[in-house]
Residue, then its C-alpha position, 0 to 999 in steps of 0.5 A: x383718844x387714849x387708843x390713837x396716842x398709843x398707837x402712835x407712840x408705837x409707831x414712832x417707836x418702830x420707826x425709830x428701830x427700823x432707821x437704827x437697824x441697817x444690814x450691813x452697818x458698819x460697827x463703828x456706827x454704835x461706838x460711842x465717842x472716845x474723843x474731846x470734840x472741842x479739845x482735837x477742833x482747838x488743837x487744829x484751830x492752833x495750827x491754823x486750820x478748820x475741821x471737817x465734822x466727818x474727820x472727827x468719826x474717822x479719828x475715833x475709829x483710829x482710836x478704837x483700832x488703835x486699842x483693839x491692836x493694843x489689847x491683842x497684844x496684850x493678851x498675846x503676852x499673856x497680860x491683864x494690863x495694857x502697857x505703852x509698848x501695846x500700842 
């Protein structure tokens, strides 16, 4: 019994590794969320509209390229410290 338990356990584990792991994956993938969900879907409620659930994955990259420009620049200019005028 203890066997068969095991070997689920495994199994579901390599399964779950194999769905997780795709060629080709975009790296944005594995970013984790830089956003308020609740706080961007309130601001568009206010201006009287509704919010795709994909739009908020698309505003996050936007925000990781954004930084990315920022911290080249920044290190461009030979600094440590990310500034306004980076972005």
């Amino acid at each position: 019994m203890a066997k068969k338990k095991a070997a689920k356990k495994t199994a579901k584990k390599a399964a779950a590794k194999k769905t997780t792991k795709k060629k080709g994956a975009k790296k944005t993938a594995t970013q984790e969320p830089l956003i308020v969900a609740s706080k961007v879907k309130a601001y568009v409620k206010s201006k009287g509209l509704m919010t795709a659930s994909d739009s908020l994955e698309a505003i996050n990259k936007k925000i990781y390229a954004l930084l990315d420009e920022g911290t080249e620049r920044t290190t461009a200019n030979r600094r440590s410290t990310l500034k306004p005028q980076d972005l």
